[in-house]
C-alpha positions in Angstrom: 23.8 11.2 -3.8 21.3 11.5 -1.1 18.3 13.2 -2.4 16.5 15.9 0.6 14.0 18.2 -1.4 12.9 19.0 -4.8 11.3 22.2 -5.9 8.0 21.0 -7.2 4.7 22.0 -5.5 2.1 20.7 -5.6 -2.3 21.2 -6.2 -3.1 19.0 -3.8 -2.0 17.5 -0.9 -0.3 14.1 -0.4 -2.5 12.5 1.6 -1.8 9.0 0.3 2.1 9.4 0.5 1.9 10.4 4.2 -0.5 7.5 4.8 2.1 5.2 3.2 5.3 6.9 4.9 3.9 6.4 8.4 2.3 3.2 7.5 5.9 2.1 6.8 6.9 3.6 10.1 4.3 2.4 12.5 5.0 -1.3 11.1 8.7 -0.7 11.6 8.1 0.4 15.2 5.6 -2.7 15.3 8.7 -4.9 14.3 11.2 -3.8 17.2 8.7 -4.7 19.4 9.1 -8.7 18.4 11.9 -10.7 20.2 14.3 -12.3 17.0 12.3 -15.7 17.1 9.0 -13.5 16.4 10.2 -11.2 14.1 12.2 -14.2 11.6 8.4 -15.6 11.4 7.1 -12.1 10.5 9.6 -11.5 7.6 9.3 -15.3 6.1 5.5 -14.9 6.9 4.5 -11.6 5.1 7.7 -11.2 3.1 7.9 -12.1 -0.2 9.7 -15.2 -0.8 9.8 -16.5 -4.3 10.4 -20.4 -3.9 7.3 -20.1 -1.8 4.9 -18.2 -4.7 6.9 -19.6 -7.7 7.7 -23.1 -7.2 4.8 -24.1 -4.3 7.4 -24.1 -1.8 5.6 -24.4 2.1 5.9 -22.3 5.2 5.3 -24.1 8.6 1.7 -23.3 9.3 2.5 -20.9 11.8 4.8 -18.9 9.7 2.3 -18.3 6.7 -0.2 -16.0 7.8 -1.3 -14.8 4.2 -2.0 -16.3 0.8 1.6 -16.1 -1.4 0.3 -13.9 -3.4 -0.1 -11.5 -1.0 3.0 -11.3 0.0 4.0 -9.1 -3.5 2.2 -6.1 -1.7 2.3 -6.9 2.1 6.5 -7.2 1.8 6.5 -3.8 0.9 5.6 -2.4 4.5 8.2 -4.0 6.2 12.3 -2.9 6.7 15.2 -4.9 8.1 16.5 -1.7 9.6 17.1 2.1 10.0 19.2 2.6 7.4 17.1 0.7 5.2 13.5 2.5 6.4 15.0 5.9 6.5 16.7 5.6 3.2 13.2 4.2 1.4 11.1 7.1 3.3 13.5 9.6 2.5 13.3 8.9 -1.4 9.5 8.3 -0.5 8.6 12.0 0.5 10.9 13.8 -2.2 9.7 12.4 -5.0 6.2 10.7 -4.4 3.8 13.6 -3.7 4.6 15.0 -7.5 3.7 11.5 -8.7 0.5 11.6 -6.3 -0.4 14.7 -8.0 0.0 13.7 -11.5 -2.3 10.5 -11.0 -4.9 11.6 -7.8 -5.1 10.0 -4.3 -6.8 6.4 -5.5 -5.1 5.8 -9.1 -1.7 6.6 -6.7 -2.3 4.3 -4.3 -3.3 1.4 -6.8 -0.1 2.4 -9.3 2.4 2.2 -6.1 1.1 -1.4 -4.7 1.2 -2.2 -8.1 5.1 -1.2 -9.3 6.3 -2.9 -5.9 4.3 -6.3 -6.8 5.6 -6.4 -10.4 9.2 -4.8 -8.8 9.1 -8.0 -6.7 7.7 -10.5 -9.5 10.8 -9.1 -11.4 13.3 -9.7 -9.1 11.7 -13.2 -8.0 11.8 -14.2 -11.8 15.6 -14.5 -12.1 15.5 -16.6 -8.9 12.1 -18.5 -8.8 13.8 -20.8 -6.5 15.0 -18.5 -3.9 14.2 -19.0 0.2 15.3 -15.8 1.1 12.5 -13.0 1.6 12.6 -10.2 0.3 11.5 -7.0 2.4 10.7 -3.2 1.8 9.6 -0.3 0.2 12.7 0.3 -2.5 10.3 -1.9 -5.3 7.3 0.9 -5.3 9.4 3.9 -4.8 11.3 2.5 -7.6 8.3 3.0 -9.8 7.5 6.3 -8.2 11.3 7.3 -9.5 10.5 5.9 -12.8 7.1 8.1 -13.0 9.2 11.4 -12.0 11.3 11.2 -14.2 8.8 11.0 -16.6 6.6 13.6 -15.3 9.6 16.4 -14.0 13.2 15.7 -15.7 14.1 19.5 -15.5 13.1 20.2 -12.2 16.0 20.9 -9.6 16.8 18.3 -6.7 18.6 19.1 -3.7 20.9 16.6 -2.8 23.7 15.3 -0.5 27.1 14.1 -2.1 29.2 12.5 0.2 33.1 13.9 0.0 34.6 12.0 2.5 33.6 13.1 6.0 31.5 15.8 4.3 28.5 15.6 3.0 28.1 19.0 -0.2 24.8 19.9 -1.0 24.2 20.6 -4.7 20.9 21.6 -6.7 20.6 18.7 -10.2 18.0 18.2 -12.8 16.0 15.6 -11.7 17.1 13.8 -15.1 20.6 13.6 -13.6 20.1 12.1 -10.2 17.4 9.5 -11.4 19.3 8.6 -14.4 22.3 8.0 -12.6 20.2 5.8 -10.1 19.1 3.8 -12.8 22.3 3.0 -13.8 23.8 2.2 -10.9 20.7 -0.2 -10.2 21.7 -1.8 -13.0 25.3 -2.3 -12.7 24.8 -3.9 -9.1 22.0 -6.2 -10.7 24.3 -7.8 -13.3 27.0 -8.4 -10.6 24.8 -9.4 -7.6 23.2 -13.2 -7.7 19.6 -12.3 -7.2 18.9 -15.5 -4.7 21.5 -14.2 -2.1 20.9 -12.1 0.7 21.5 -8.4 0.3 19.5 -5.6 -1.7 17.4 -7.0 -4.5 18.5 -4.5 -7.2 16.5 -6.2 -9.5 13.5 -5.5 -7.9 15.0 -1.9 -7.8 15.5 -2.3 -11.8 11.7 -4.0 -12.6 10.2 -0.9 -10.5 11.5 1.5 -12.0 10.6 0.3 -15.7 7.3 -0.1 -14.5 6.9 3.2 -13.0 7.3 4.4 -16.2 5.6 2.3 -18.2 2.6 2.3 -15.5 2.4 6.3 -15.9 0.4 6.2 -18.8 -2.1 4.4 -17.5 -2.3 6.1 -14.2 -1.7 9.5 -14.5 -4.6 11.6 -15.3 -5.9 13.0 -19.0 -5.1 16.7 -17.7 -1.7 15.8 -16.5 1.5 16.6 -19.3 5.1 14.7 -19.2 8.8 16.4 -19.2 7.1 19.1 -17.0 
């Protein structure tokens, strides 16, 4: 299912979900402007790699441009394509600007760094050793999901379901779609080796329990769950 809209408003604007969603993009356009060579240094240098933070593994000096530690938040601005930016932005804007609302602009912006670093600590656990880098946005939007569904189960998302060539549209309580992405998170993590290259559904898994357990730090005094 391809999520497009929900029917939530919101008091205030998003401000820090667009400043994340065309951070994102302006990095992505940033990266197709590096020739392969340039671009392998940028994803083992600011990706998160957990041999390297884990086990005191070493980049070549020109390759490591931050601390390791800094690589659980600045991995989550970068994409290894469109499919894989468009997808991440797409569940981004549906769902994040609710979560935004629940929690206010700076206890947002701290809760979404924060469900992508422990997303990636999560999925970097089960394969301390790894050398591959792992790369985007799915780890915090994972916690944004978990949050939602927290904060709005019963409201109605539209989405996309693909039927062969054709794609339906159908309205779904927000409980169904996220649920069902959670579960299919899941199934791929315990049948997908988490130090081979691919999607880290583990990370996908860690975010999304700590969006929810995160919430109830985060979200404001004022603000009421199973909206």
């Amino acid at each position: 299912m391809i999520p497009i809209n929900d029917e939530n408003p919101t008091e205030r604007p998003p401000l820090i979900t667009w400043t994340l969603l065309i951070g994102c993009v302006l990095v992505f356009f940033w990266q197709l402007t590096l020739d392969s060579q340039a671009l392998l240094h940028v994803v083992y240098g600011l990706g998160f790699v957990p041999a390297v933070l884990l086990q005191g593994a070493r980049l070549p000096e020109d390759v490591q441009v931050v601390a390791p530690w800094m690589t659980v938040f600045t991995s989550q601005f970068l994409h290894g394509g469109w499919l894989h930016l468009i997808s991440n932005m797409l569940f981004l804007y549906v769902f994040a600007n609710n979560v935004e609302d629940a929690m206010g602009h700076g206890r947002f912006l701290v809760f979404y760094l924060l469900g992508g670093a422990v997303a990636a600590l999560g999925h970097g656990l089960f394969a301390p050793g790894s050398e591959v880098p792992m790369i985007g946005a799915s780890g915090a939007i994972s916690a944004v999901l978990g949050a939602y569904l927290l904060l709005h189960p019963s409201s109605r998302i539209t989405v996309l379901i693909p039927l062969g060539l054709i794609l339906y549209p159908a309205r779904l309580p927000a409980a169904a779609v996220l649920v069902l992405w959670f579960v299919i998170q899941l199934f791929q993590a315990l049948l997908t080796p988490p130090d081979q290259p691919g999607v880290a559904f583990l990370a996908h898994v860690a975010g999304f329990a700590a969006g929810v357990a995160l919430l109830f730090v985060f979200k404001r005094r004022e603000g009421r769950l199973l909206q």
